[in-house]
Structures are given as C-alpha cells and as structure tokens.
TORMI-688310 format. One record per residue: residue in one letter; y negated, x, z negated of N, C-alpha, C, O in turn; residue number from 1. Coordinates in nm, 2 decimals. Layout:
<milums>
   res      npy      npx      npz     capy     capx     capz      cpy      cpx      cpz      opy      opx      opz     n
     A        Y        X        Z        Y        X        Z        Y        X        Z        Y        X        Z   NUM
...
</milums>
This chain:
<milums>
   res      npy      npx      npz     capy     capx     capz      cpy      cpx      cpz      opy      opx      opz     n
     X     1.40    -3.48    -1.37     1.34    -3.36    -1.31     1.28    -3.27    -1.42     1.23    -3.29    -1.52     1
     X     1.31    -3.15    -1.36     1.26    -3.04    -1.51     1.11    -3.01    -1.47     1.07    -3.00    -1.36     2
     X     1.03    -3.00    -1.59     0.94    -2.91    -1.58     0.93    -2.78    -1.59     0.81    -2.75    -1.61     3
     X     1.01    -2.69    -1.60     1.03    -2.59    -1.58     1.12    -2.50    -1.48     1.21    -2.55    -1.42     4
     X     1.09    -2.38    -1.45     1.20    -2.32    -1.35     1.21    -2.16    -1.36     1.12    -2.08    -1.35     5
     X     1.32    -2.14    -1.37     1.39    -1.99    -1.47     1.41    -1.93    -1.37     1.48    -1.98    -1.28     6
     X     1.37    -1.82    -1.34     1.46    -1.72    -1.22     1.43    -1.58    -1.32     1.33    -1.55    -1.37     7
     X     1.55    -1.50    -1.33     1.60    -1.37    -1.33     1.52    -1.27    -1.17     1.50    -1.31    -1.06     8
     X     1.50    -1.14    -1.24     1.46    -1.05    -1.12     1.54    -1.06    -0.99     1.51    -1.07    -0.87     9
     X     1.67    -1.04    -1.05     1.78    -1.08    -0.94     1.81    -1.16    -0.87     1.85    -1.15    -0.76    10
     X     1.78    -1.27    -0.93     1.78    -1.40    -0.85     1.65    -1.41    -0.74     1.66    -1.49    -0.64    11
     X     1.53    -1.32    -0.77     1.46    -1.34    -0.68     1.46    -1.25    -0.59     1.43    -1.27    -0.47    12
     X     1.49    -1.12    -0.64     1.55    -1.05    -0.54     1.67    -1.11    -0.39     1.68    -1.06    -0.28    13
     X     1.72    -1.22    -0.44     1.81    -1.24    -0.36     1.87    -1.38    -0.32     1.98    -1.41    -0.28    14
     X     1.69    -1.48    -0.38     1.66    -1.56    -0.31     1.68    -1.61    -0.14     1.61    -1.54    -0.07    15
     X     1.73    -1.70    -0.09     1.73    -1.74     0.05     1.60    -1.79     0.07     1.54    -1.87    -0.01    16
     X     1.55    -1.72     0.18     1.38    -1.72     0.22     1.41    -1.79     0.39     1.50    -1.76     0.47    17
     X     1.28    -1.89     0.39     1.27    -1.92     0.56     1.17    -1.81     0.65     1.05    -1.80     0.65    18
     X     1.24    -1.76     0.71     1.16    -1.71     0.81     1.02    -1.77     0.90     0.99    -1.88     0.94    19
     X     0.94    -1.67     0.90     0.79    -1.71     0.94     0.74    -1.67     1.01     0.63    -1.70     1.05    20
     X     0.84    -1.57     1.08     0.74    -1.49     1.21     0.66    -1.35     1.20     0.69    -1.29     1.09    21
     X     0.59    -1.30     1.25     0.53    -1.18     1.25     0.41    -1.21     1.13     0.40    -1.32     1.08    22
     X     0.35    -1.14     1.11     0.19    -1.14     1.08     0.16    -1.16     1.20     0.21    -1.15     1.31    23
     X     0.02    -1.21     1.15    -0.07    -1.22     1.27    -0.13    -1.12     1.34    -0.15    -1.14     1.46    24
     X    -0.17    -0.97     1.29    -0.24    -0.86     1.32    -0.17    -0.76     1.34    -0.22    -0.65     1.34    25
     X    -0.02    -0.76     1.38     0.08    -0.59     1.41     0.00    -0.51     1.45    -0.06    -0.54     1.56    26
     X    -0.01    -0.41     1.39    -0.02    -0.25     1.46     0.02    -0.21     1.53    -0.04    -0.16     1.63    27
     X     0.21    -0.22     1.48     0.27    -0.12     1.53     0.41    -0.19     1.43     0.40    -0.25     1.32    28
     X     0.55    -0.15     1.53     0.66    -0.19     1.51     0.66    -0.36     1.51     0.56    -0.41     1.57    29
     X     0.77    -0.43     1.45     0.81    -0.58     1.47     0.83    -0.64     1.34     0.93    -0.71     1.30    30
     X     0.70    -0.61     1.27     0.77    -0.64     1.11     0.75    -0.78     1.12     0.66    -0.82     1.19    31
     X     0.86    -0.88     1.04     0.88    -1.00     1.06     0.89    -1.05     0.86     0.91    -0.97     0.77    32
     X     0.85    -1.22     0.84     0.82    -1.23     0.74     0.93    -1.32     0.72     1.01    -1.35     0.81    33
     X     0.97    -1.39     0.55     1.02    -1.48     0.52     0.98    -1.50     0.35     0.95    -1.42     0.27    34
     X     0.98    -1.66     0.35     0.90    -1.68     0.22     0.97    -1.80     0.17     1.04    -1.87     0.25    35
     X     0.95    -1.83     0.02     1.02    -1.96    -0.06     0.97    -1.99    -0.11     1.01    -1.97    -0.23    36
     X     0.84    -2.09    -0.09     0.74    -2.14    -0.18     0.80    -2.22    -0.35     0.88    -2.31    -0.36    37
     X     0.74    -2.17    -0.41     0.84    -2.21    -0.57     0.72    -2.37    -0.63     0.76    -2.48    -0.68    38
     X     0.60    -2.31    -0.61     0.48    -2.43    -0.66     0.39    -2.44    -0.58     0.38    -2.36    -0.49    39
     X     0.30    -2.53    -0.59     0.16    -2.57    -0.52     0.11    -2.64    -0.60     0.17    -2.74    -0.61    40
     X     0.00    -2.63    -0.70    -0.10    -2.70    -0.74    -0.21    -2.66    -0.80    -0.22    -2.56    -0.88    41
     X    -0.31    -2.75    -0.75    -0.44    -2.74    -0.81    -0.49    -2.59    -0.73    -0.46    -2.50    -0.81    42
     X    -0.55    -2.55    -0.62    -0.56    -2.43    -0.55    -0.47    -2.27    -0.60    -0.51    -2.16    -0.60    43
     X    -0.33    -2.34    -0.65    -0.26    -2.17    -0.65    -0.12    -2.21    -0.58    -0.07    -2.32    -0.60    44
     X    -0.06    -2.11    -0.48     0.04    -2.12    -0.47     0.14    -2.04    -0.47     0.12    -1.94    -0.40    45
     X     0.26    -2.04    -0.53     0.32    -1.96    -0.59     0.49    -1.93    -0.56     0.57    -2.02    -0.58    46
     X     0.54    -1.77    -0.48     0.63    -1.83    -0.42     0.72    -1.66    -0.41     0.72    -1.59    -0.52    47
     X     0.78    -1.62    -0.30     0.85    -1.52    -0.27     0.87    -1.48    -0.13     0.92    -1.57    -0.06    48
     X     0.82    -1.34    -0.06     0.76    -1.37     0.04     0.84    -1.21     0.07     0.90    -1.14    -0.02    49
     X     0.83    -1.18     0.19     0.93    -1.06     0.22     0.87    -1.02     0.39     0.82    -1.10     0.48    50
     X     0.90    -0.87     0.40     0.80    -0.82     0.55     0.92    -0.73     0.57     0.96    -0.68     0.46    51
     X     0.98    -0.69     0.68     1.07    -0.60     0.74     0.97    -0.48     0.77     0.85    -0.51     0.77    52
     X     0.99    -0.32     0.82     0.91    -0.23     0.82     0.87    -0.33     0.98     0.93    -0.40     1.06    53
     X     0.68    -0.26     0.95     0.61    -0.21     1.08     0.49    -0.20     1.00     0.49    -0.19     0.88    54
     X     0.36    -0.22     1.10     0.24    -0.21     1.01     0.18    -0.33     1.06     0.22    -0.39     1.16    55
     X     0.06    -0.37     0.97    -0.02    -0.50     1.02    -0.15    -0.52     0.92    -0.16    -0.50     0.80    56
     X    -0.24    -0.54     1.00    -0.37    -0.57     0.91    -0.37    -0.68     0.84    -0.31    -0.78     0.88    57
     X    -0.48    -0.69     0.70    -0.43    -0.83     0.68    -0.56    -0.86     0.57    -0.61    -0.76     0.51    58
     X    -0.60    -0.95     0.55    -0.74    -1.01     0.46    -0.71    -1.16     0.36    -0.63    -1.26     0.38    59
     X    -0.77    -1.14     0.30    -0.80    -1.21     0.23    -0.93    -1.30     0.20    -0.96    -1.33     0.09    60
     X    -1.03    -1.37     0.33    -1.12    -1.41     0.35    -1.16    -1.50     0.24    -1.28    -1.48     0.20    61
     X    -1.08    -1.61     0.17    -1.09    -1.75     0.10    -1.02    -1.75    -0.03    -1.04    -1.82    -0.12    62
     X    -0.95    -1.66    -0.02    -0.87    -1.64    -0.16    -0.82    -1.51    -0.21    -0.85    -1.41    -0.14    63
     X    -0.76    -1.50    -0.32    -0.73    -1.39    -0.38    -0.56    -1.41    -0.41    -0.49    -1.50    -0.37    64
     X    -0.52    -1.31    -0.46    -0.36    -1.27    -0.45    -0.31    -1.16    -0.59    -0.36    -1.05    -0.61    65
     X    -0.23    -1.22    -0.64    -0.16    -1.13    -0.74    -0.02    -1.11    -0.72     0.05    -1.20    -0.75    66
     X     0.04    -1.00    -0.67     0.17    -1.00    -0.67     0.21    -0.88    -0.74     0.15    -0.79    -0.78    67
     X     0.40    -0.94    -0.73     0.47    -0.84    -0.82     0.55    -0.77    -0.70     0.57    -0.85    -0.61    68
     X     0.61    -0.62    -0.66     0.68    -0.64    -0.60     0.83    -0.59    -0.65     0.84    -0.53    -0.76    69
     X     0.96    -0.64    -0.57     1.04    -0.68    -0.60     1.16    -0.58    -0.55     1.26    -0.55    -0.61    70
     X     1.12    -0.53    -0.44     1.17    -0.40    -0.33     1.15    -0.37    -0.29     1.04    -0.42    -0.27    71
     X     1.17    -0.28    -0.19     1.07    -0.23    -0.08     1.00    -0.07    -0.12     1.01     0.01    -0.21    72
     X     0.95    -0.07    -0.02     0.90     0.09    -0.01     0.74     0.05     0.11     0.73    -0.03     0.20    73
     X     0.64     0.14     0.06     0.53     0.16     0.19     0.43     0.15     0.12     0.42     0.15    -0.01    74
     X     0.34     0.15     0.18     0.15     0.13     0.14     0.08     0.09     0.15     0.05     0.13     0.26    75
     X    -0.02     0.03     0.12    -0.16    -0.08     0.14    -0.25     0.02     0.14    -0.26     0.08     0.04    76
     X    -0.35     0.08     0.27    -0.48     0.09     0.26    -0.56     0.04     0.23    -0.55    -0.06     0.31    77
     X    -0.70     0.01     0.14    -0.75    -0.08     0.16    -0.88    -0.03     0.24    -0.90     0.07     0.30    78
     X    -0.94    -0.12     0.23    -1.07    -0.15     0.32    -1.15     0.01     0.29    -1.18     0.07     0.40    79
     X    -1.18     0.06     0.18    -1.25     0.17     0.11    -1.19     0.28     0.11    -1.23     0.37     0.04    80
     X    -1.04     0.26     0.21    -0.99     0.40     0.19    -0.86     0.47     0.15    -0.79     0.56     0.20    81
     X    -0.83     0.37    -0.03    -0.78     0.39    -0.11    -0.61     0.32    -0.11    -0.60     0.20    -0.12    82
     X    -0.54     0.37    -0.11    -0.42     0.34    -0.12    -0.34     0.29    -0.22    -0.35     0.37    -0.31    83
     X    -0.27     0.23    -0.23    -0.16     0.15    -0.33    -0.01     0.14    -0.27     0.04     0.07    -0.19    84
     X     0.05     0.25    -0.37     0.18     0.26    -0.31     0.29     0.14    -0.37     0.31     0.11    -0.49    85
     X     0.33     0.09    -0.26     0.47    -0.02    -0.30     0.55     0.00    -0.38     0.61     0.11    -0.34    86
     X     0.62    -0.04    -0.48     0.71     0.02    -0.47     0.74    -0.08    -0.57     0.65    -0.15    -0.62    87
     X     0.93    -0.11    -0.62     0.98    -0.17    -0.71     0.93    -0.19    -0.86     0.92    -0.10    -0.95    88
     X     0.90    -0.36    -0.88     0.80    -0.32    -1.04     0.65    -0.29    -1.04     0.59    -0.30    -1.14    89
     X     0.58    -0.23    -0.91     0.47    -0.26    -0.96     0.37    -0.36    -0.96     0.40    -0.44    -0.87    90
     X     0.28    -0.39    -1.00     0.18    -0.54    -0.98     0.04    -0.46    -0.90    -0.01    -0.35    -0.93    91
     X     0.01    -0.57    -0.78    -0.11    -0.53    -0.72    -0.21    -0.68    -0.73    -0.15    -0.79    -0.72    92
     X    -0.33    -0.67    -0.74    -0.42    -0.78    -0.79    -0.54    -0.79    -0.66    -0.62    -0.70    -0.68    93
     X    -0.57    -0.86    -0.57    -0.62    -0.88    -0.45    -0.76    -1.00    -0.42    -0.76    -1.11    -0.36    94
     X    -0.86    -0.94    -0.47    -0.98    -1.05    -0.47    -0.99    -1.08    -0.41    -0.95    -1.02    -0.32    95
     X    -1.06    -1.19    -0.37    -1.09    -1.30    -0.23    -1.21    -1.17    -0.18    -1.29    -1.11    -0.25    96
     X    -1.19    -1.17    -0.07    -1.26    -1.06     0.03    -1.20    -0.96     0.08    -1.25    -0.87     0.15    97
     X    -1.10    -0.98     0.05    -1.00    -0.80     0.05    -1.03    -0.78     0.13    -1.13    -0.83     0.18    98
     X    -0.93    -0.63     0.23    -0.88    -0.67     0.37    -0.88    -0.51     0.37    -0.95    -0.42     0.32    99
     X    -0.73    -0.50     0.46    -0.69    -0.34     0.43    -0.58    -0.33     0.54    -0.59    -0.39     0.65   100
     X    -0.50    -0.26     0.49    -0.35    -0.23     0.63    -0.16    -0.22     0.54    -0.12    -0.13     0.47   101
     X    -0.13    -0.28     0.57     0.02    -0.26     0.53     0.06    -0.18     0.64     0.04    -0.20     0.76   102
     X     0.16    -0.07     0.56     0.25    -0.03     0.62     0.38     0.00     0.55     0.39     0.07     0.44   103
     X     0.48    -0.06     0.64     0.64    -0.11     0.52     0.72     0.01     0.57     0.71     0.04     0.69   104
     X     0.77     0.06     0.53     0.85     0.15     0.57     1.03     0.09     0.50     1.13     0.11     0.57   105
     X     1.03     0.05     0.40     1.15    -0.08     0.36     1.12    -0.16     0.36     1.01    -0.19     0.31   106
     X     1.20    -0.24     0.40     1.20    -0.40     0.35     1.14    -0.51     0.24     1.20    -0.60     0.19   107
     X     1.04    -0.49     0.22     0.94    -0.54     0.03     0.97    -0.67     0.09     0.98    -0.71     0.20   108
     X     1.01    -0.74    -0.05     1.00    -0.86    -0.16     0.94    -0.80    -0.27     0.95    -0.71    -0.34   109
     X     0.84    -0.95    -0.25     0.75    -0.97    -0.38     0.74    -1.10    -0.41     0.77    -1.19    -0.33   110
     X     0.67    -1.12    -0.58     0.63    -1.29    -0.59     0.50    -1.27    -0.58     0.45    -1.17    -0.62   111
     X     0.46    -1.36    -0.53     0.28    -1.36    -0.53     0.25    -1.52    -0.64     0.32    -1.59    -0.70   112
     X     0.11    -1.51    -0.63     0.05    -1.62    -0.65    -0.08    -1.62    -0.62    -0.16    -1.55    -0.69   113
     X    -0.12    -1.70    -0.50    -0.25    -1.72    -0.46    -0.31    -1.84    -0.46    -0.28    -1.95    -0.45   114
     X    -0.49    -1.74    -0.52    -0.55    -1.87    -0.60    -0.64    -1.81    -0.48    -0.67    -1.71    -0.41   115
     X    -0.68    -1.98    -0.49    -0.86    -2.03    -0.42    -0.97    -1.92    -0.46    -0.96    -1.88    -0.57   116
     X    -1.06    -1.88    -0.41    -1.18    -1.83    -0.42    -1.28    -1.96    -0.53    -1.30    -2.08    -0.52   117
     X    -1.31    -1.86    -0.62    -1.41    -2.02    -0.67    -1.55    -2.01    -0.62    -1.62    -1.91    -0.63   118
     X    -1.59    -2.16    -0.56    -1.73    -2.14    -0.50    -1.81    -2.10    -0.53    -1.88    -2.14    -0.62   119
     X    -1.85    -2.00    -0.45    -1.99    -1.91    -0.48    -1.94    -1.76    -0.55    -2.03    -1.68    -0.59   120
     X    -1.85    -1.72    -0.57    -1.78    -1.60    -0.61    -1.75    -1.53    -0.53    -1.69    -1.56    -0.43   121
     X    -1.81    -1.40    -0.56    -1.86    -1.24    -0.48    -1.77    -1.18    -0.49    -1.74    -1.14    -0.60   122
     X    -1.68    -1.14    -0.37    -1.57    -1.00    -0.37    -1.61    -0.95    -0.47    -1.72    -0.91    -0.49   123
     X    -1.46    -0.92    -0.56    -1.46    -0.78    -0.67    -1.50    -0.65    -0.56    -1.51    -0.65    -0.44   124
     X    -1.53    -0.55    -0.63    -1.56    -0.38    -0.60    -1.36    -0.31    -0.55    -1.26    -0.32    -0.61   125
     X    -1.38    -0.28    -0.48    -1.22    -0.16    -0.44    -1.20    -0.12    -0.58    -1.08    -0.13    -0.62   126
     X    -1.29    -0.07    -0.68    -1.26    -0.04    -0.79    -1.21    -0.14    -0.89    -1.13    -0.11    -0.98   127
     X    -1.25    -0.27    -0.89    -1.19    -0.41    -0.98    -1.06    -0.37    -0.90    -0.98    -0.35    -0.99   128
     X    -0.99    -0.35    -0.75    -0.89    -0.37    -0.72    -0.80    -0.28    -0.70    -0.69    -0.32    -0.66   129
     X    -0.82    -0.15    -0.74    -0.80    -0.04    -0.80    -0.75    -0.06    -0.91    -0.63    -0.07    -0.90   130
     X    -0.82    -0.08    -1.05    -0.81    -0.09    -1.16    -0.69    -0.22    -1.18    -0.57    -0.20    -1.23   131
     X    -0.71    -0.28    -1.17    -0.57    -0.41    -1.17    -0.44    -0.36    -1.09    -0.33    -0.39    -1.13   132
     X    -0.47    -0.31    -1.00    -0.35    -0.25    -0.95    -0.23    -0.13    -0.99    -0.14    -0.08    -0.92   133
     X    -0.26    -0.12    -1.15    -0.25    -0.01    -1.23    -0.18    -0.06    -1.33    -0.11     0.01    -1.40   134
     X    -0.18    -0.22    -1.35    -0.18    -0.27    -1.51    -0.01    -0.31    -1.47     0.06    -0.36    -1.56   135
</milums>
C-alpha cells in the first residue's frame, strides 16, 4: 500500500464522483452534489466535491474549509455582505463559523479540506476570510 497519492489538475478535474443529493438549504433551482473523499484523519477530511447551478445557503458551524476550485463559474456571499467570485484556480479559506449563500451559475469542482474547529476557537473576522481568499 502506498503512502502517497499523485493526481494531476486533470485528473481531478475529471475524477468519477458519487452523487449526494441536493444541499440541504436550496434557494432556488436543483443544484445537485457529487464528491470523492481522497483522506480522513485525525479531524481533516480531504476530497473532491462538485454542485450543478442553483443557489443554496450553507455554514460552517463546527469546522472550517479550504478549497481550491477546479471549474465552474458563480459566487459566495458571505454573511457580511462581501462576495467571492468562483472561478477556475482560485483558493477560498472558510473559518469554523462561516455561513453565506452560493450561487453556481456552472458547474464548480473543487478540492477541499476540512478541518475540525479547535476547542474553544472564535470565528475569524469576514476580513481573516476576505484576506485568505486572495492568496
């Protein structure tokens, strides 16, 4: 068994993902999910996850989230207002507390990796989530 595992952009781009169903929160339209979990350990889990257009609210109560995205087109409001446009290549960084609105207008794949909240740690500022969303 390897301890390692190599994927190309392409290859994750065009990953076989299991279907998951809606979000929980739709707005509006039928956006539907699919994901390919790659790791699990020690509170991070780390994988490839994909939303067809519509819109849907969505939080981050217990954990935080780093993703890359992979394709796709649309926008994250967040909670304060402030928007983050999707788009191919860029990295968005999501502290445990988040909570905002997607809206897909293409098809996004992204890789994420979501870590645990560590106990007793205070939502970053829209501006910590702002600022990383840039890098």
């Amino acid at each position: 068994m390897s301890l390692a595992a190599d994927y190309t952009p392409a290859e994750l781009r065009d990953l076989a993902l299991e279907p998951t169903g809606a979000p929980a929160r739709v707005l509006a339209g039928d956006p539907q999910t699919a994901e390919h979990v790659l790791a699990v350990r020690d509170g991070l889990e780390i994988g490839v996850w994909e939303v067809t257009p519509g819109e849907f609210a969505s939080a981050k109560p217990e954990s935080g989230e780093v993703m890359q995205f992979l394709s796709g087109e649309g926008s994250i409001t967040h909670a304060d207002g402030s928007v983050t446009r999707i788009a191919p290549g860029s990295v968005l960084v999501l502290e445990p507390g988040w909570t905002g609105i997607w809206r897909v207008t293409a098809t996004v794949r992204k890789i994420y990796t979501i870590f645990d909240a560590a106990p007793g740690a205070a939502p970053a500022t829209s501006e910590t989530q702002r600022n990383t969303a840039d890098i």
